[in-house]
C-alpha positions as CSV (number, residue, x, y, z in Angstrom):
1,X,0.0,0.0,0.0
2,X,1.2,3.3,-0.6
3,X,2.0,5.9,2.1
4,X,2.6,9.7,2.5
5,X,4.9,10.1,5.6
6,X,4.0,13.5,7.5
7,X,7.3,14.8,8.0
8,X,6.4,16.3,11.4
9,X,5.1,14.3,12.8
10,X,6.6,11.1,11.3
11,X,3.0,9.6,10.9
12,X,2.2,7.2,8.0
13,X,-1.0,8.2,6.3
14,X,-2.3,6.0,4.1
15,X,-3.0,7.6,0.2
16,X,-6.8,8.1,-0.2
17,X,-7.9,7.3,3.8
18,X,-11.3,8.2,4.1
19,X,-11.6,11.0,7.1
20,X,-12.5,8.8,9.7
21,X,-10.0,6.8,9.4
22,X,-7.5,9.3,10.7
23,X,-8.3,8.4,14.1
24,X,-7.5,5.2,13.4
25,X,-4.0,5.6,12.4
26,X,-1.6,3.6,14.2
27,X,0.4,6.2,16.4
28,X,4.7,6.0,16.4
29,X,5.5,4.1,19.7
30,X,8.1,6.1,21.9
31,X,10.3,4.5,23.3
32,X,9.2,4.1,27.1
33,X,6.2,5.6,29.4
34,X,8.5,8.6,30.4
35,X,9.5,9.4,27.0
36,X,5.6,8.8,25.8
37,X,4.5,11.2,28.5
38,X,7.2,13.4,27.6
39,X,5.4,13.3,23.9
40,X,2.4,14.7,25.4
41,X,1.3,18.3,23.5
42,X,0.8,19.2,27.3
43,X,3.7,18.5,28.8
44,X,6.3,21.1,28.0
45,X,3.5,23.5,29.5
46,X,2.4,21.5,32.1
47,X,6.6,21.3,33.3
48,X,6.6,25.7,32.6
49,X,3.9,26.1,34.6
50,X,5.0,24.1,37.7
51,X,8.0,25.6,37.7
52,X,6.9,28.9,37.7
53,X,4.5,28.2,40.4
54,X,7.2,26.8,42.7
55,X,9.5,29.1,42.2
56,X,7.2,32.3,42.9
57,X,5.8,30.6,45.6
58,X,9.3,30.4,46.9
59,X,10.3,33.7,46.1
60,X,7.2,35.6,47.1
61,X,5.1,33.3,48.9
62,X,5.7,35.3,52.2
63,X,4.4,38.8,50.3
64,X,1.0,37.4,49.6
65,X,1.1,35.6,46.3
66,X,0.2,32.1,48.3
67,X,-3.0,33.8,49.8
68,X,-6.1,33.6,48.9
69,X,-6.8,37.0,47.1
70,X,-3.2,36.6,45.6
71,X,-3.8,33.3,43.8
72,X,-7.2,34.7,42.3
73,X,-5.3,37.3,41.0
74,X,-3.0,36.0,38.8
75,X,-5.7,33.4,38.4
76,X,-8.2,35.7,37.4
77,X,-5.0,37.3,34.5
78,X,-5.0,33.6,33.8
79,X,-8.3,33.1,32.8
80,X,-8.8,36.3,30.9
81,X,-6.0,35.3,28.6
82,X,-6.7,31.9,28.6
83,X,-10.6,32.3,27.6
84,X,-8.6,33.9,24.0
85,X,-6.0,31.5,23.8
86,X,-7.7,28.7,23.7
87,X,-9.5,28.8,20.6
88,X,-6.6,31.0,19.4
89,X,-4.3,27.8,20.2
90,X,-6.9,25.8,18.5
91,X,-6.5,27.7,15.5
92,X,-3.0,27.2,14.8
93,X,-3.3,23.4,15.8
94,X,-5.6,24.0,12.4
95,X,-2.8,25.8,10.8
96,X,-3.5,29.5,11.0
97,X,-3.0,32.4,13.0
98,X,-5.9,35.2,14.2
99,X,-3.9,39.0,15.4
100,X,-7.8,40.6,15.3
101,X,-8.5,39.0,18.8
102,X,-7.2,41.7,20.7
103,X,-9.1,44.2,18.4
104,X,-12.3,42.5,18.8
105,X,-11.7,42.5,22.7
106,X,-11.9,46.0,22.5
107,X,-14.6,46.2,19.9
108,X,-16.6,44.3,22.1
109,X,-16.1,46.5,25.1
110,X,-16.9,49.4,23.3
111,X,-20.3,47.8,22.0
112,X,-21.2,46.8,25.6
113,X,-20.1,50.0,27.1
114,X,-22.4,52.1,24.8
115,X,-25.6,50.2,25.3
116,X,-25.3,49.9,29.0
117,X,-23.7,53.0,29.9
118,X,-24.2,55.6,27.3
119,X,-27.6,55.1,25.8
120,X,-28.3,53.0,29.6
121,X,-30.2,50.0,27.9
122,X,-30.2,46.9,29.4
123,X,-26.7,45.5,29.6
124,X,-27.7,42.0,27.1
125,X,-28.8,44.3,24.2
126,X,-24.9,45.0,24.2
127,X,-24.1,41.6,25.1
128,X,-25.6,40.2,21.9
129,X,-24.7,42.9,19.5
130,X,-21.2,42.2,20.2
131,X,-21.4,38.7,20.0
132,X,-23.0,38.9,16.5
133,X,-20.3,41.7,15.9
134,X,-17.4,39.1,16.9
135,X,-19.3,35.8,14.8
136,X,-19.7,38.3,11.6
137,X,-15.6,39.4,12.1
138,X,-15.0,35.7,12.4
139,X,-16.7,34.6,9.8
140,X,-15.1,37.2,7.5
141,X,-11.8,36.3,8.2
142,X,-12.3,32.6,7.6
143,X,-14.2,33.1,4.2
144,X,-11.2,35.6,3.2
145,X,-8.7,33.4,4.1
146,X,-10.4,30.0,2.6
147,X,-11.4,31.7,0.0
148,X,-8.6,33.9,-1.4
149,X,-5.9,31.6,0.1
150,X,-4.0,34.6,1.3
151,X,-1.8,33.9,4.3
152,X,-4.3,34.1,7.7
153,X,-1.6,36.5,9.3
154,X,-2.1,39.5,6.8
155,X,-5.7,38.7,6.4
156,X,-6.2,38.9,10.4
157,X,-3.6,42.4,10.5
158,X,-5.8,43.7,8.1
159,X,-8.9,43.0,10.2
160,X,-7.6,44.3,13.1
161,X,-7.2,47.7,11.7
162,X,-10.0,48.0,10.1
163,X,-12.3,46.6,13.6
164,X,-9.9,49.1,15.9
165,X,-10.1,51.8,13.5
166,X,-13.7,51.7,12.7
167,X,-15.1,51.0,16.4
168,X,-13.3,54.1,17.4
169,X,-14.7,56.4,15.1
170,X,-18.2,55.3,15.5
171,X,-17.6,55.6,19.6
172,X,-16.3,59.1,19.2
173,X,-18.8,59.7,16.7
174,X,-21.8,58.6,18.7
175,X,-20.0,59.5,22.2
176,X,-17.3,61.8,22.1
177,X,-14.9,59.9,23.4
178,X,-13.0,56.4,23.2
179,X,-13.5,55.6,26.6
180,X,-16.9,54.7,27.9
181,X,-18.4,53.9,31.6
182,X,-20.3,50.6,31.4
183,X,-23.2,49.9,34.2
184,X,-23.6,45.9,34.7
185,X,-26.9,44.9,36.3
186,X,-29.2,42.3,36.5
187,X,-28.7,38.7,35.4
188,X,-26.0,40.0,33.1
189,X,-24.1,41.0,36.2
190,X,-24.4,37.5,37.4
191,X,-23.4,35.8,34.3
192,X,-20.1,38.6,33.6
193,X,-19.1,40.4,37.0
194,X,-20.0,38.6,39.4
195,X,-17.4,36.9,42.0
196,X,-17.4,33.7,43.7
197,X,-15.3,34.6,47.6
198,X,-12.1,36.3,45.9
199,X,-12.3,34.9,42.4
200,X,-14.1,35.9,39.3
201,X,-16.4,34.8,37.3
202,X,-14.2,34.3,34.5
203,X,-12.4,31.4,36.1
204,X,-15.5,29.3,35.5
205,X,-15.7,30.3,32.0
206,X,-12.2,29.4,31.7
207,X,-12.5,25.9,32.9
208,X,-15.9,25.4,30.9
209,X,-14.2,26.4,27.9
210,X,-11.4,24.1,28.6
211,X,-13.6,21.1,29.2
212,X,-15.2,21.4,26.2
213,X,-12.3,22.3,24.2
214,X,-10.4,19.2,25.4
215,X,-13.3,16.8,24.6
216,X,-14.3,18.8,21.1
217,X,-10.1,18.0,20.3
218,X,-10.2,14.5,21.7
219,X,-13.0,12.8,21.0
220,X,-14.7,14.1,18.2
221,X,-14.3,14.0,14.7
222,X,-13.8,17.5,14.4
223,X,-11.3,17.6,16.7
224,X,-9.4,15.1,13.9
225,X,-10.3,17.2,11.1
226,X,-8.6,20.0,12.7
227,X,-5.1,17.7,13.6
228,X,-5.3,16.7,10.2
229,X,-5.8,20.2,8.5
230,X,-3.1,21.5,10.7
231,X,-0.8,18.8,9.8
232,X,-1.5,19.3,5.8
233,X,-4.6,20.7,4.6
234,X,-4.2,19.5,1.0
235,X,-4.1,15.6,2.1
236,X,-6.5,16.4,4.6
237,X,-9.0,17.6,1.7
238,X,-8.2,14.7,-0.4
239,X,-9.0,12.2,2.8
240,X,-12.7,13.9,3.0
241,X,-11.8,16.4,5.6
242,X,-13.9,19.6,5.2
243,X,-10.9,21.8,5.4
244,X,-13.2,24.8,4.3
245,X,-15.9,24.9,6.8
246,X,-13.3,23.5,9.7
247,X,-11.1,27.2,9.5
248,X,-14.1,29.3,9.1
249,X,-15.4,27.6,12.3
250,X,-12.3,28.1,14.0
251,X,-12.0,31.6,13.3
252,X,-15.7,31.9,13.9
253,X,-14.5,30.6,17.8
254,X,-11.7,32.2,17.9
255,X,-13.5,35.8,17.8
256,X,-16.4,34.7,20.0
257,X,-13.9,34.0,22.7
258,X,-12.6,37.2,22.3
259,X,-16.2,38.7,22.6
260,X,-16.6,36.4,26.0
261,X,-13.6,37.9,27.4
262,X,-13.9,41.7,26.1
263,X,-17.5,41.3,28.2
264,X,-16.2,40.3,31.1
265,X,-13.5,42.7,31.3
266,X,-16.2,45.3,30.4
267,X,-18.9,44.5,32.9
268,X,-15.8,43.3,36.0
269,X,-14.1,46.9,35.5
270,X,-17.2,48.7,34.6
271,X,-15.3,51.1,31.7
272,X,-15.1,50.0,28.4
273,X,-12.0,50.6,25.8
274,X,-11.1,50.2,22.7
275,X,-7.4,49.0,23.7
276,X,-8.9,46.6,26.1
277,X,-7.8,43.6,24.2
278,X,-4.4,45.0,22.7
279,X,-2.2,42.5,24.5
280,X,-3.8,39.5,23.7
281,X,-2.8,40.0,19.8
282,X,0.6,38.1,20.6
283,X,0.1,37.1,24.2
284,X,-2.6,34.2,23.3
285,X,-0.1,33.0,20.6
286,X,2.2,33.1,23.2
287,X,0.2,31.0,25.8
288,X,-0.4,28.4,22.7
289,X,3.1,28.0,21.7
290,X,4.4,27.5,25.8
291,X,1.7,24.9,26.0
292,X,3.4,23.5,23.5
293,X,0.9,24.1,20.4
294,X,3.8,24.2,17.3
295,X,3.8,27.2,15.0
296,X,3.3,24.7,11.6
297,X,0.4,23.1,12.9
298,X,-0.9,20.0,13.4
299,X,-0.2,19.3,17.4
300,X,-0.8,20.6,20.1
301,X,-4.1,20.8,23.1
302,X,-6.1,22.8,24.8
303,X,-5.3,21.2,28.0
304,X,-1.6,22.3,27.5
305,X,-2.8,26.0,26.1
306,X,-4.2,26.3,29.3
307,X,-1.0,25.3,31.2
308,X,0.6,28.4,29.0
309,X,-2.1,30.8,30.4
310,X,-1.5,29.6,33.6
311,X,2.3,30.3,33.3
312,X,1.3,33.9,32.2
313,X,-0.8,34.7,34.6
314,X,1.8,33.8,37.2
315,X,4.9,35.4,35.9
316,X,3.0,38.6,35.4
317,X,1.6,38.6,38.8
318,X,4.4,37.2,40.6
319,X,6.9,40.2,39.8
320,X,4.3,42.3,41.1
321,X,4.5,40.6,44.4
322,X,8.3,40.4,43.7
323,X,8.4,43.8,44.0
324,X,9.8,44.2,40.8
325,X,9.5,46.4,38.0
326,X,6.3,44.8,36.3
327,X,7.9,45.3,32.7
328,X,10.0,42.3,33.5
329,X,7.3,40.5,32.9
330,X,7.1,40.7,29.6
331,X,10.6,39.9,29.7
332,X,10.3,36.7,31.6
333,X,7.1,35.3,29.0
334,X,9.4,36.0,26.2
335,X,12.3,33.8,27.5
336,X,9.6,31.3,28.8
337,X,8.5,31.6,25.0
338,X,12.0,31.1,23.4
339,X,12.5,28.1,25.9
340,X,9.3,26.1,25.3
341,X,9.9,25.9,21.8
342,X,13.3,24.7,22.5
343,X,12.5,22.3,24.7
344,X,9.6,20.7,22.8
345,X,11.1,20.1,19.6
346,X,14.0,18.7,22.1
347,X,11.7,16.3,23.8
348,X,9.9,15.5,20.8
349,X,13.1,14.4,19.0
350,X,13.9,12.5,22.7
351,X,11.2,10.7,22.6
352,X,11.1,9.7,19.1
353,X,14.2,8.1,19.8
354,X,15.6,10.6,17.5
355,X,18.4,12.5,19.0
């Protein structure tokens, strides 16, 4: 039988495989149980994020970062990232990138912002509006990109000019201003603001989103279809995978996410801003990549996208209670960055019995 060998991944697929048999592909065996946990997508973040932990826990366990408000901190920095990075992580496990998430963060906040607190309508009208804002700037991008086959980076750059630069002259046109008080109340309070002792509502979110992502990746077909566009869309297409509809659904989640997030942020902080969601354009591809989703495509999980949030929202609250300057933090994701790629194409050649 003839075979096309996934360079990659080093995964013999046989030529014309129908799409469900993907999942049936007979995996390369490492070459013991430490090496084949070591092969996990997960556990390059999983090992960044414990050692993070313990060290800051160490270092400024005595200055509050062990207590009860200080872990819901950086928990709470942890799940507004990760809510983004998730699908965002997703998305490049599909093979493309998304840089309008931070603009429809702040798109979002803006929409919400004006309904509830300018023209003081009740908070959901908002709610909605920007979620059929973020599905319709989703949607675009994936058409665009599936469409025109231009590269998802430039298509995404482009969007994100175009939603920051058009959401702030339609705030200062129908406010005066690009910054907006927002007034949560009612159930929409509940849902977005609310707190649970010291931590936010957002955590939950996080962890729903996680759950679901995980099984969606893991035990579904889709979750296939998007390992095996990732890993080469054009023998993905000829196996039956809907590589089409798969992207535009990614990108579709991807900018929902971003809606869920820009709402919470909105409604928590009660102000709404078009640079809300600025840092998430390279943060949430961050996160991915030091969970150990690889730039090309084709592996990776949400499970070990969330261990990368996690590491984030440490590091940047743990130099606060460092007492150090808080721009080291960006300083300490970056090496974290630089080293998780390292190390997971290191462990990943370790494993294979490869190097």
């Amino acid at each position: 039988m003839q075979t096309e060998l996934d360079d990659e991944d080093d995964v013999a697929v046989p030529a014309g495989a129908a799409a469900g048999d993907l999942a049936a592909l007979p995996p390369v065996r490492p070459r013991s149980v430490f090496m084949s946990a070591l092969l996990r997508p997960e556990a390059g973040g999983a090992a960044s994020a414990l050692l993070v932990f313990i060290f800051f826990a160490v270092a400024a366990g005595h200055n509050g970062f062990l207590t009860p408000l200080g872990t819901a901190n950086w928990l709470d920095t942890a799940a507004d990232l990760g809510i983004v990075a998730l699908p965002v992580g997703m998305l490049m496990i599909g093979g493309e990138f998304d840089l309008s998430v931070g603009s429809v963060v702040g798109a979002s906040s803006m929409i919400v912002a004006i309904a509830s607190g300018y023209y003081s309508l009740n908070p959901w009208i908002g709610v909605v509006t920007a979620f059929l804002f973020g599905g319709a700037v989703g949607a675009a991008n994936g058409l665009i990109v599936v469409r025109t086959k231009l590269p998802s980076f430039i298509v995404t750059l482009a969007t994100m000019l175009m939603v920051m630069g058009g959401m702030l002259g339609i705030a200062i046109a129908l406010t005066g201003s690009s910054s907006i008080s927002a007034v949560p109340s009612g159930s929409a309070e509940v849902v977005f603001a609310s707190k649970i002792a010291e931590f936010h509502v957002s955590i939950l979110h996080w962890i729903v989103l996680s759950i679901i992502a995980t099984y969606v990746m893991q035990r579904t077909a889709f979750g296939n279809w998007v390992y095996a566009t990732g890993g080469s869309a054009e023998t993905a297409r000829l196996a039956g995978v809907p590589v089409a509809s798969v992207k535009i659904i990614l990108f579709v989640c991807t900018a929902l996410a971003a809606v869920l997030s820009g709402v919470n942020e909105t409604l928590t902080f009660q102000n709404g801003n078009i640079t809300l969601g600025s840092q998430y354009v390279f943060t949430g591809i961050a996160a991915a990549v030091i969970g150990g989703v690889l730039l090309t495509g084709g592996y990776g999980s949400p499970v070990g996208t969330m261990f990368g949030a996690v590491t984030y929202g440490i590091v940047s609250l743990g130099v606060f209670f460092l007492g150090w300057n808080a721009d080291l933090a960006n300083f300490f994701v970056g090496l974290l960055l630089l080293l998780a790629v390292l190390a997971n194409h290191r462990l990943r050649l370790l494993a294979m019995g490869r190097a």
